[in-house]
Structures are given as structure tokens and as C-alpha cells.
SEGU-282484 format. One record per residue (C-alpha): residue number from 0; x, y, z. Coordinates in pm, 1 decimal. Layout:
nr:NUM, X:X, Y:Y, Z:Z $
...
This chain:
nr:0, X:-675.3, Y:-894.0, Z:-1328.1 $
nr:1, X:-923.8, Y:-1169.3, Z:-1413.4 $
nr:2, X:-1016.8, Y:-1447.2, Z:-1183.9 $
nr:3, X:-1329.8, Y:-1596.4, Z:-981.8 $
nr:4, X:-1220.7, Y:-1546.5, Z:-690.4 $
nr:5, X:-1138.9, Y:-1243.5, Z:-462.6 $
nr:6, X:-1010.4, Y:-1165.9, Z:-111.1 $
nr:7, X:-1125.0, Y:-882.7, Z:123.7 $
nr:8, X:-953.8, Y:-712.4, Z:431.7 $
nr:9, X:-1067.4, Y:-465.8, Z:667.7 $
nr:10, X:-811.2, Y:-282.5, Z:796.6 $
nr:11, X:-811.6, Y:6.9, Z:1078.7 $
nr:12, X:-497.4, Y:128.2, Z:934.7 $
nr:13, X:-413.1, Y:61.0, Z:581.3 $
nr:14, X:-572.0, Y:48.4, Z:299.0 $
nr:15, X:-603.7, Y:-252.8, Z:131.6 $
nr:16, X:-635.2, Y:-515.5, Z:-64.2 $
nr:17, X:-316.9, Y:-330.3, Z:-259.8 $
nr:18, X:-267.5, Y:-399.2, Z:-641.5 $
nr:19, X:90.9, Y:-455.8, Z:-668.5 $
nr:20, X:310.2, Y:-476.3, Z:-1008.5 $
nr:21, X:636.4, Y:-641.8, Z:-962.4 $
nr:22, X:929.6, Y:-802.0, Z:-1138.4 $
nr:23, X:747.1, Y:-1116.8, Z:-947.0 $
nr:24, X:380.3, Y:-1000.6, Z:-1197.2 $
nr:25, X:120.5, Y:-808.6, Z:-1043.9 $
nr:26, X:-57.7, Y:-971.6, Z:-742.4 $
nr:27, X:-332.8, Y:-849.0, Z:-509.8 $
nr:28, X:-222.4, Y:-883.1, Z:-152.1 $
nr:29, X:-401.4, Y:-820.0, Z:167.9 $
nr:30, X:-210.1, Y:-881.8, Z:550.7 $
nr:31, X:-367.8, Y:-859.7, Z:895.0 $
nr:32, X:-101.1, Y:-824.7, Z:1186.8 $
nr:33, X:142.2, Y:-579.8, Z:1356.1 $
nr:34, X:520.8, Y:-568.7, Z:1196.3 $
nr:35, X:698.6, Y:-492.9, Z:1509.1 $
nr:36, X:960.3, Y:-377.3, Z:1318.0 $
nr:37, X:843.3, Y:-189.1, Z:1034.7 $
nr:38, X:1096.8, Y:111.5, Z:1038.8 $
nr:39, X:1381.2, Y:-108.2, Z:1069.3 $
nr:40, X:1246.7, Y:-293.7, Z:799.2 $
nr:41, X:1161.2, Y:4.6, Z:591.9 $
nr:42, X:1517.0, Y:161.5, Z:589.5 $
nr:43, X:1692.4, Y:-160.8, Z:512.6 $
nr:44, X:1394.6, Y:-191.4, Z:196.9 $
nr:45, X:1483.4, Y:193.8, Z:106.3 $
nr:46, X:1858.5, Y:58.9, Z:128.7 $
nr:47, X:1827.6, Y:-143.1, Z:-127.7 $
nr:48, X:1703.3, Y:171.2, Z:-386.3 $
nr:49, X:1350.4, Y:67.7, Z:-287.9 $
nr:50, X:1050.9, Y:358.3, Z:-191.4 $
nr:51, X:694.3, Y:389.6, Z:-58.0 $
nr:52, X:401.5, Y:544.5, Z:-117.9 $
nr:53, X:339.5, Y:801.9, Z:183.1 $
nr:54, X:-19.0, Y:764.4, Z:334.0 $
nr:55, X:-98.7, Y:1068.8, Z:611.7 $
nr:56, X:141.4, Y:1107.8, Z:817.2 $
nr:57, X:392.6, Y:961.5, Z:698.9 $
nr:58, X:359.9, Y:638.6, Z:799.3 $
nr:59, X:432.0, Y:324.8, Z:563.8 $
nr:60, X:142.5, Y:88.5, Z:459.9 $
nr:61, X:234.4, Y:-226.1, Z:642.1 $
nr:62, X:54.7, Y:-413.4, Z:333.0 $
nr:63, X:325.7, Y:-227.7, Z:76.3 $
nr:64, X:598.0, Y:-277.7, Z:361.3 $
nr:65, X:531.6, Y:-662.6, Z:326.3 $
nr:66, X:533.1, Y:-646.4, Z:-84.2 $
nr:67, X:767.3, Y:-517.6, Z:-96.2 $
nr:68, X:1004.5, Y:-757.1, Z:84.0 $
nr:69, X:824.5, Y:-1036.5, Z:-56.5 $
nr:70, X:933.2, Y:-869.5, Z:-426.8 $
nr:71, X:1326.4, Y:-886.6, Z:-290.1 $
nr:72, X:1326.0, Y:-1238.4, Z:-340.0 $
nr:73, X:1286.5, Y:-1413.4, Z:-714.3 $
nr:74, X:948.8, Y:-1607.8, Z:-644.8 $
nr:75, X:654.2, Y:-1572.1, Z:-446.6 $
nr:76, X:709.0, Y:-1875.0, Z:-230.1 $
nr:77, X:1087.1, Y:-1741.8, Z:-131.5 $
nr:78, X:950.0, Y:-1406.2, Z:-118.3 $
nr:79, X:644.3, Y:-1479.1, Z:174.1 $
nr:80, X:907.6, Y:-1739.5, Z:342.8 $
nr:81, X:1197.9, Y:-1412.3, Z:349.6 $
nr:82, X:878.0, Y:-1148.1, Z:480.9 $
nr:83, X:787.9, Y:-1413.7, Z:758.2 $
nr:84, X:1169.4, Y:-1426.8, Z:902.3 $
nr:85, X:1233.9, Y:-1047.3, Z:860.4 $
nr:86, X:906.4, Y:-1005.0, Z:1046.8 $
nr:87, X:909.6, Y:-970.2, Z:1425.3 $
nr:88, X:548.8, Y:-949.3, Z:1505.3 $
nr:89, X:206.7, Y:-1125.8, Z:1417.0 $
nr:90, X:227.5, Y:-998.7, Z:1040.2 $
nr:91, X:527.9, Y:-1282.0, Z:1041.5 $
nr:92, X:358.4, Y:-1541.0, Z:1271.0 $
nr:93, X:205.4, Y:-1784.5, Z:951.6 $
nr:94, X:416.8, Y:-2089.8, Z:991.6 $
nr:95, X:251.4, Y:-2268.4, Z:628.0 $
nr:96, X:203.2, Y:-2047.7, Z:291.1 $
nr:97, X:92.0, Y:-2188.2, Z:-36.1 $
nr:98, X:142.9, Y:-1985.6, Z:-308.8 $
nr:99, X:-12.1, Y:-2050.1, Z:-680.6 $
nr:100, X:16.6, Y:-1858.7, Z:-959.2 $
């Protein structure tokens, strides 16, 4: 990727910033909250012929978790608005996105 800016994220969990390639292009994300729901969320994702990278374990990367629901949808700003609803927990809290490509 080439850009002049970049974004940073510590995380006590999950590594990240994740480089992500999608049908959506390949974005960098980064997320800081709890997903309340994350194995609900990660069996209706695996539902839908979706997968995960395992991290030690076991557990799901709540960064790749939100990704990939954001990568259900057929644009970014209809992907982060669909993560926020399915998302009970501060990871879903943001009320305003703005996405640019």
C-alpha cells in the first residue's frame, strides 16, 4: 500500500493493524473495543462459507471478526454501518464513520 499517512493500535489482545484483501480492495484496519458477541457473530460469519485465521488458543481476532463483516456488505460505508448494528459491545458503539477510498 502507498500513502502518507498511517494508523497505529496497541492492542492487549490482537494483533493489529491487520492488512486485509477483500472483494471491497485491500484496506488496513485497526479496532479498539469489546464485541460482546463475537462467537455468535463468528458462527453466523463461518455460515456464510466464511473462515478465520486461528491465533493461540483458538480464539478469533476481534480486528478480522470486524473485517470480515464489514466485507459482507458491497462498500465500505454499508459494510462499517452493518459491523456497528451486528455489534453488541463498545467495538459497535461509533455512532459517525467516514469512509474514503
Amino acid at each position: 500500500m502507498q500513502g502518507t499517512s498511517a494508523i497505529g493500535c496497541i492492542s492487549d489482545s490482537d494483533p493489529q493493524p491487520m492488512l486485509i484483501r477483500s472483494k471491497l480492495g485491500t484496506f488496513a484496519i485497526a479496532t479498539v473495543g469489546v464485541v460482546n458477541n463475537a462467537d455468535a457473530l463468528i458462527d453466523k460469519y463461518l455460515a456464510h462459507g466464511g473462515h478465520f485465521d486461528a491465533m493461540t488458543g483458538g480464539k478469533v481476532n476481534s480486528t478480522e471478526l470486524i473485517a470480515s463483516l464489514i466485507c459482507l456488505k458491497d462498500n465500505f460505508a454499508d459494510g462499517v454501518q452493518f459491523a456497528q448494528q451486528e455489534i453488541e459491545g463498545t467495538a459497535g458503539a461509533a455512532k459517525r464513520v467516514e469512509c474514503k477510498r
